[in-house]
Chimera marker file (.cmm) of the C-alpha trace (Angstrom):
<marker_set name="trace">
<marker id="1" x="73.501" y="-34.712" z="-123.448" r="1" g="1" b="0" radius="0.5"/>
<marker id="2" x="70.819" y="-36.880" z="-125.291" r="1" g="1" b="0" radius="0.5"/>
<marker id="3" x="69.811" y="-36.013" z="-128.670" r="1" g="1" b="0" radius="0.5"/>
<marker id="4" x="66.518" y="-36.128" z="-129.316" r="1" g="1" b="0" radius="0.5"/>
<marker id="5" x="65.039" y="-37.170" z="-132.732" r="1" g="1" b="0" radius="0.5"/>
<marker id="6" x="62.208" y="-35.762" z="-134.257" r="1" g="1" b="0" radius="0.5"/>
<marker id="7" x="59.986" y="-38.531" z="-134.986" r="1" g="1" b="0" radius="0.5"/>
<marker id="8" x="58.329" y="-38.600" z="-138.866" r="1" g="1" b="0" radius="0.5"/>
<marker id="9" x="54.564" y="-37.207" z="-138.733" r="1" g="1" b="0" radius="0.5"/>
<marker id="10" x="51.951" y="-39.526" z="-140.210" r="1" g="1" b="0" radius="0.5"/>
<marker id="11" x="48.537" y="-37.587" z="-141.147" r="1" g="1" b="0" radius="0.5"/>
<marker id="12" x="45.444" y="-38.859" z="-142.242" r="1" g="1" b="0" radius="0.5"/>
<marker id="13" x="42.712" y="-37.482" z="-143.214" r="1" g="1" b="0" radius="0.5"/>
<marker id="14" x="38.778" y="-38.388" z="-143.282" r="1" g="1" b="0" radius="0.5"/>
<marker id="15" x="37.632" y="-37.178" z="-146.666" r="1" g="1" b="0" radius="0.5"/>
<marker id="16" x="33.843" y="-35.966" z="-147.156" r="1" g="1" b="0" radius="0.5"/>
<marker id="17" x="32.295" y="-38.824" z="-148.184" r="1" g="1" b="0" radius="0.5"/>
<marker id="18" x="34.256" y="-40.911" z="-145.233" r="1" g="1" b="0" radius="0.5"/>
<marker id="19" x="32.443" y="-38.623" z="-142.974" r="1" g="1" b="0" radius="0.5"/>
<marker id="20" x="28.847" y="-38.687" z="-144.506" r="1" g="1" b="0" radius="0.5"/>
<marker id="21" x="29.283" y="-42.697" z="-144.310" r="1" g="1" b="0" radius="0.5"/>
<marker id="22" x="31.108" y="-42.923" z="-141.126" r="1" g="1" b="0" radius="0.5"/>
<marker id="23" x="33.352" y="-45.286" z="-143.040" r="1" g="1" b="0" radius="0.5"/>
<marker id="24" x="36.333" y="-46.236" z="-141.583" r="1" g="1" b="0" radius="0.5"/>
<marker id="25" x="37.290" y="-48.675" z="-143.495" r="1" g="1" b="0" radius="0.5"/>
<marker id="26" x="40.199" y="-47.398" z="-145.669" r="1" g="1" b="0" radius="0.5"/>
<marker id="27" x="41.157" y="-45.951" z="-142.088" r="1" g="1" b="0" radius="0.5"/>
<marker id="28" x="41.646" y="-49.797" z="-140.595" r="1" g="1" b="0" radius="0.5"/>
<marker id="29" x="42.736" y="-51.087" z="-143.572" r="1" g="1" b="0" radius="0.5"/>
<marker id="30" x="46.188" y="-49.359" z="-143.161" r="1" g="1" b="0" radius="0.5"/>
<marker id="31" x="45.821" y="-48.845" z="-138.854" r="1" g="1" b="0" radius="0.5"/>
<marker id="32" x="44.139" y="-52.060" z="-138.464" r="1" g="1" b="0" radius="0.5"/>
<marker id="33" x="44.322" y="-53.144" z="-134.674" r="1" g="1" b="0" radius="0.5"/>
<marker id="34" x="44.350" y="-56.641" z="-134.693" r="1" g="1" b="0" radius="0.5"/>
<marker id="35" x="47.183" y="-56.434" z="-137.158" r="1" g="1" b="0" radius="0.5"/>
<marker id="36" x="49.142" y="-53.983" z="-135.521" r="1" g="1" b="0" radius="0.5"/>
<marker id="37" x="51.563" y="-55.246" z="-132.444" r="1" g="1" b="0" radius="0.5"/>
<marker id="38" x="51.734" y="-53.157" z="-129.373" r="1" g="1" b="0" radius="0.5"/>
<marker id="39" x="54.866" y="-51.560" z="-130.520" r="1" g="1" b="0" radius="0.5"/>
<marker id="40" x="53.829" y="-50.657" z="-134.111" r="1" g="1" b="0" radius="0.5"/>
<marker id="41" x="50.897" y="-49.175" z="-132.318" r="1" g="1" b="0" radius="0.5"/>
<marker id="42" x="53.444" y="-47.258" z="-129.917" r="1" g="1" b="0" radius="0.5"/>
<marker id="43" x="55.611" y="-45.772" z="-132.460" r="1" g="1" b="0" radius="0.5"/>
<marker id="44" x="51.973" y="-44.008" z="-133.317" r="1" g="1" b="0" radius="0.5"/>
<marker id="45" x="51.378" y="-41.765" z="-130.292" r="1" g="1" b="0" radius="0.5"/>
<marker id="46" x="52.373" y="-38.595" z="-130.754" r="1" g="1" b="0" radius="0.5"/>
<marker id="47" x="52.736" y="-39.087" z="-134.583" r="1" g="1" b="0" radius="0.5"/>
<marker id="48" x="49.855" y="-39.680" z="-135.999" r="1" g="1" b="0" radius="0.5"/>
<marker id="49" x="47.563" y="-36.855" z="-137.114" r="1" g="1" b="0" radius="0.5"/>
<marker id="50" x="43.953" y="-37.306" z="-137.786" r="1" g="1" b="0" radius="0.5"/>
<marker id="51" x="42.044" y="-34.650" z="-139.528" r="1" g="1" b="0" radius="0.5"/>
<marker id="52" x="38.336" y="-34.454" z="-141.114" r="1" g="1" b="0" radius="0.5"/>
<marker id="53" x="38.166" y="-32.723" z="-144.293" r="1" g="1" b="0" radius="0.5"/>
<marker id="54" x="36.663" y="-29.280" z="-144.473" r="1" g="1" b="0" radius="0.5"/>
<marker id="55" x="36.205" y="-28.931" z="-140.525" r="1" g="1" b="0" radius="0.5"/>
<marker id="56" x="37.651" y="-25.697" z="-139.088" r="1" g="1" b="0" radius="0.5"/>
<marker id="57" x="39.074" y="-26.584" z="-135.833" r="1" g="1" b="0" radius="0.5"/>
<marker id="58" x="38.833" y="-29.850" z="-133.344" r="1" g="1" b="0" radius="0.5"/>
<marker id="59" x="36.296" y="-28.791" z="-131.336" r="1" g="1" b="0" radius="0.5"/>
<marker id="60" x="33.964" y="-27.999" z="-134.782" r="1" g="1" b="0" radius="0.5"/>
<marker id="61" x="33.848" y="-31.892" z="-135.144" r="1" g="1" b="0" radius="0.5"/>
<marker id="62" x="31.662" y="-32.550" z="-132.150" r="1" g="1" b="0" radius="0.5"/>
<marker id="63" x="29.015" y="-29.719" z="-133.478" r="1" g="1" b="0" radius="0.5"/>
<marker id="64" x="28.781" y="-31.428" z="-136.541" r="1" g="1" b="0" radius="0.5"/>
<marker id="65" x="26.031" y="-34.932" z="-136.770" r="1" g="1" b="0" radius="0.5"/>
<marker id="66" x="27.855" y="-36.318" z="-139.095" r="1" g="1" b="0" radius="0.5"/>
<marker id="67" x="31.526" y="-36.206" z="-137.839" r="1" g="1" b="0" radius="0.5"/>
<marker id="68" x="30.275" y="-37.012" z="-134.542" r="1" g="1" b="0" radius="0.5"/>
<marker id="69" x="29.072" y="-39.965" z="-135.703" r="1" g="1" b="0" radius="0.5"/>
<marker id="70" x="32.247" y="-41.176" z="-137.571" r="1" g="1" b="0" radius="0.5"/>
<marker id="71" x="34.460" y="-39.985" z="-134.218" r="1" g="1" b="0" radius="0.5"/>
<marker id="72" x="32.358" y="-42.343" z="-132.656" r="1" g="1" b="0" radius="0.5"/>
<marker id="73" x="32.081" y="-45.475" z="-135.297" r="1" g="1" b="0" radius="0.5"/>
<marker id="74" x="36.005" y="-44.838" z="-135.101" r="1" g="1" b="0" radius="0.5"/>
<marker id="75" x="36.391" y="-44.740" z="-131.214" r="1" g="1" b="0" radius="0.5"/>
<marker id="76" x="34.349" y="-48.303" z="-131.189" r="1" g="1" b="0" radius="0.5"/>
<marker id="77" x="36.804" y="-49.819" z="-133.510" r="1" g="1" b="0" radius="0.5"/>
<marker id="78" x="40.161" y="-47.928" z="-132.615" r="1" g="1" b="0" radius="0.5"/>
<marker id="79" x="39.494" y="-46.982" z="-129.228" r="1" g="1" b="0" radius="0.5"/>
<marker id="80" x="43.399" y="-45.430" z="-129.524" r="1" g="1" b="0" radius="0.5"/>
<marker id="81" x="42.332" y="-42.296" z="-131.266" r="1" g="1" b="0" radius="0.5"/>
<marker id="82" x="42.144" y="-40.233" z="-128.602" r="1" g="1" b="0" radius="0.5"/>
<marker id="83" x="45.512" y="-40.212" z="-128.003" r="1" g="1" b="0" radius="0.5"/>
<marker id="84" x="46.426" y="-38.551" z="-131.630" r="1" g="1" b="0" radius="0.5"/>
<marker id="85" x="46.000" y="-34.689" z="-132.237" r="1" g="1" b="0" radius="0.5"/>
<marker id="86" x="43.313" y="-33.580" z="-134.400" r="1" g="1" b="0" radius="0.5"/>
<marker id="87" x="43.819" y="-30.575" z="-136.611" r="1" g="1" b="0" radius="0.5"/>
<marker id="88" x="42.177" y="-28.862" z="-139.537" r="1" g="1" b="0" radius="0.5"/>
<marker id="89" x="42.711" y="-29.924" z="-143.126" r="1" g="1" b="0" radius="0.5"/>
<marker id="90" x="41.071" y="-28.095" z="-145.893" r="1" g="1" b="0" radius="0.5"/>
<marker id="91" x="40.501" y="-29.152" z="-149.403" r="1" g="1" b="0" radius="0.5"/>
<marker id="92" x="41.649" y="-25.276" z="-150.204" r="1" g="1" b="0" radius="0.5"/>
<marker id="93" x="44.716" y="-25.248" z="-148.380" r="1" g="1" b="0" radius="0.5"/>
<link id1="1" id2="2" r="1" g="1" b="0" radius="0.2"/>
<link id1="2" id2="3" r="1" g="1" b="0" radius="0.2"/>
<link id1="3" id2="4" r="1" g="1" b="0" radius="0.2"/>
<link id1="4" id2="5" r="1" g="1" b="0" radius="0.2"/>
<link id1="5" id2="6" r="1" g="1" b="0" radius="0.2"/>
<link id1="6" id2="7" r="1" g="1" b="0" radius="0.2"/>
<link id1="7" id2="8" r="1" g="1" b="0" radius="0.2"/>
<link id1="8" id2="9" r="1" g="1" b="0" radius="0.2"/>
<link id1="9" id2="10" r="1" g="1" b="0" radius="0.2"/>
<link id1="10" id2="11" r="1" g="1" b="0" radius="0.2"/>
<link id1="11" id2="12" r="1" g="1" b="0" radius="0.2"/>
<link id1="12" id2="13" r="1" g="1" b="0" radius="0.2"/>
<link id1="13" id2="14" r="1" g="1" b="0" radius="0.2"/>
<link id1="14" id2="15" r="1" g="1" b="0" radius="0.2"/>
<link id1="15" id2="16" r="1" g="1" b="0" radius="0.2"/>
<link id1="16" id2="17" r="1" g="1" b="0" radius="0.2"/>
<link id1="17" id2="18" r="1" g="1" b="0" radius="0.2"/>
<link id1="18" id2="19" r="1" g="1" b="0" radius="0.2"/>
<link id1="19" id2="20" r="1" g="1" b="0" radius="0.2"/>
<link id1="20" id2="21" r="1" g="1" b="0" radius="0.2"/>
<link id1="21" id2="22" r="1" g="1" b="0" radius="0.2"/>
<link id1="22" id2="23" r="1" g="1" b="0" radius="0.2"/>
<link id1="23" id2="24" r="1" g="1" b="0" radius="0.2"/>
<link id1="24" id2="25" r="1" g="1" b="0" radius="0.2"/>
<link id1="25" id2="26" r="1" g="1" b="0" radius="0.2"/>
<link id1="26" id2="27" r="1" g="1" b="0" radius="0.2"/>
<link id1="27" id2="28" r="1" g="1" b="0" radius="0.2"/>
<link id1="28" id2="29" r="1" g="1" b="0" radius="0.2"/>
<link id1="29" id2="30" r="1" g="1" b="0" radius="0.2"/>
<link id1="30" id2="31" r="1" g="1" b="0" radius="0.2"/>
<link id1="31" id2="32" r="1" g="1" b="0" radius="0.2"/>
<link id1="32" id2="33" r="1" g="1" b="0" radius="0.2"/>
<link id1="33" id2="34" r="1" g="1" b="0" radius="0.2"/>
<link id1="34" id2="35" r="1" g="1" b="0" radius="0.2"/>
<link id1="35" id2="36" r="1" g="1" b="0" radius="0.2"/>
<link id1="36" id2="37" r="1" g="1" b="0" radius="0.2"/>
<link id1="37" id2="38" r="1" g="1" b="0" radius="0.2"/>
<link id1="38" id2="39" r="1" g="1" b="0" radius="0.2"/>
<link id1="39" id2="40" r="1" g="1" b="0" radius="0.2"/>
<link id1="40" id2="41" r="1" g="1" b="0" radius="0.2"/>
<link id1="41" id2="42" r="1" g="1" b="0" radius="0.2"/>
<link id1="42" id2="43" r="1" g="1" b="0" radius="0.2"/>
<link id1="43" id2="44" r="1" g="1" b="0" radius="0.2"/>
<link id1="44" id2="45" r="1" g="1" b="0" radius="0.2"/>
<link id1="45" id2="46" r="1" g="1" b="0" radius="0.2"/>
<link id1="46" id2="47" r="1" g="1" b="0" radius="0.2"/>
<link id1="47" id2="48" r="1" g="1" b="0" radius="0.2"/>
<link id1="48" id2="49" r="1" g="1" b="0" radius="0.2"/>
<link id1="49" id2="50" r="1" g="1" b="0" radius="0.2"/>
<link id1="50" id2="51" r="1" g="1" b="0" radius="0.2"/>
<link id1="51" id2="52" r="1" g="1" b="0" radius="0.2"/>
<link id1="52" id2="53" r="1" g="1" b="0" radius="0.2"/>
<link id1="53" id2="54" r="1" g="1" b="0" radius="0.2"/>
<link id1="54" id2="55" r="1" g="1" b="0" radius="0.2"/>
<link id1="55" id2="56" r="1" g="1" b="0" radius="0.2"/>
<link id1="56" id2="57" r="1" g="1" b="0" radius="0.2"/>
<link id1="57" id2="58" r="1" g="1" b="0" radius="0.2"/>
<link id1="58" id2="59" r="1" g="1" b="0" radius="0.2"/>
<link id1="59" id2="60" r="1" g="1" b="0" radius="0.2"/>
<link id1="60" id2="61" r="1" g="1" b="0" radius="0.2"/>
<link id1="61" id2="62" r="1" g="1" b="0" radius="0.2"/>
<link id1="62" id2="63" r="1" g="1" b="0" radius="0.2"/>
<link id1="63" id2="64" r="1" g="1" b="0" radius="0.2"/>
<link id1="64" id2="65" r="1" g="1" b="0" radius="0.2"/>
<link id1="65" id2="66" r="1" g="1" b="0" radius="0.2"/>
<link id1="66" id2="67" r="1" g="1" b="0" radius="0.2"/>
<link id1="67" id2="68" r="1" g="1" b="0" radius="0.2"/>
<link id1="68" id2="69" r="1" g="1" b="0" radius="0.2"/>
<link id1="69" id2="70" r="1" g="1" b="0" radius="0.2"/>
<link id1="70" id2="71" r="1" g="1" b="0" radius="0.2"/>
<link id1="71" id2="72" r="1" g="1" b="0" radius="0.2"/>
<link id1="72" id2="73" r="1" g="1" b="0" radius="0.2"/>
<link id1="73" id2="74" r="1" g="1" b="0" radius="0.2"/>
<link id1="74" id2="75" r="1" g="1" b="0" radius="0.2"/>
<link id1="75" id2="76" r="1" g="1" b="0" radius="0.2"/>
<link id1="76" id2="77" r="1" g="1" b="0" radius="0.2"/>
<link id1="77" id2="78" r="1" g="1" b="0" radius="0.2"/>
<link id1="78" id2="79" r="1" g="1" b="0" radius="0.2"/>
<link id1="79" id2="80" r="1" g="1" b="0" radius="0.2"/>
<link id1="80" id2="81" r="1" g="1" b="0" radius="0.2"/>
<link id1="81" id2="82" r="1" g="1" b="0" radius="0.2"/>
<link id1="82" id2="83" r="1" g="1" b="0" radius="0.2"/>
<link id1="83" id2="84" r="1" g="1" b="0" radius="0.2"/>
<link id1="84" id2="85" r="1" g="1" b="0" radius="0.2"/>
<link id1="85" id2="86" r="1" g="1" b="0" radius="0.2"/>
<link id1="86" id2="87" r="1" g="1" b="0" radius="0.2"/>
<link id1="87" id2="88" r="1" g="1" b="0" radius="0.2"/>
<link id1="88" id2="89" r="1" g="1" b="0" radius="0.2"/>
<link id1="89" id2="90" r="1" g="1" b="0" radius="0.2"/>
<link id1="90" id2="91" r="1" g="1" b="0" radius="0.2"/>
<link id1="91" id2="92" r="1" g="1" b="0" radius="0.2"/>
<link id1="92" id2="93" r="1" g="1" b="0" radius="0.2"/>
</marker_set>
């Protein structure tokens, strides 16, 4: 029988003023996909958890001008993020 390993979890997370800018930047500085190989980029899926600061759940983002915008400033760039789970991340948690 195989074992499997859990792979590590890597979260980020859009902070306010991110959103309110739909600046990616800091985002592509570490995830950058021109510098990123194919499998650097593989070893993402499944593991890498994007969050926006302060929204309730995933499907709050798309109600939300402002988030909407930077889902889409960062779907024009990384075109990959829709293949990461989004999840809530409060500034009070």
């Amino acid at each position: 029988m195989k074992s499997k390993t859990k792979l590590q979890r890597v979260d980020y997370t859009f902070r306010r003023d991110q959103v309110l800018s739909a600046n990616i930047g800091e985002f592509l500085r570490i995830y950058d996909p021109t510098r990123l190989s194919p499998f650097h980029l593989r070893c993402l899926f499944g593991r890498l958890h994007l969050a926006i600061e302060d929204v309730m759940e995933c499907e709050d983002a798309a109600t939300i001008p402002e988030a909407r915008k930077l889902i889409l400033t960062l779907h024009a760039a990384w075109p990959w993020a829709g293949f990461f789970r989004g999840e809530r991340r409060s500034r009070r948690a």
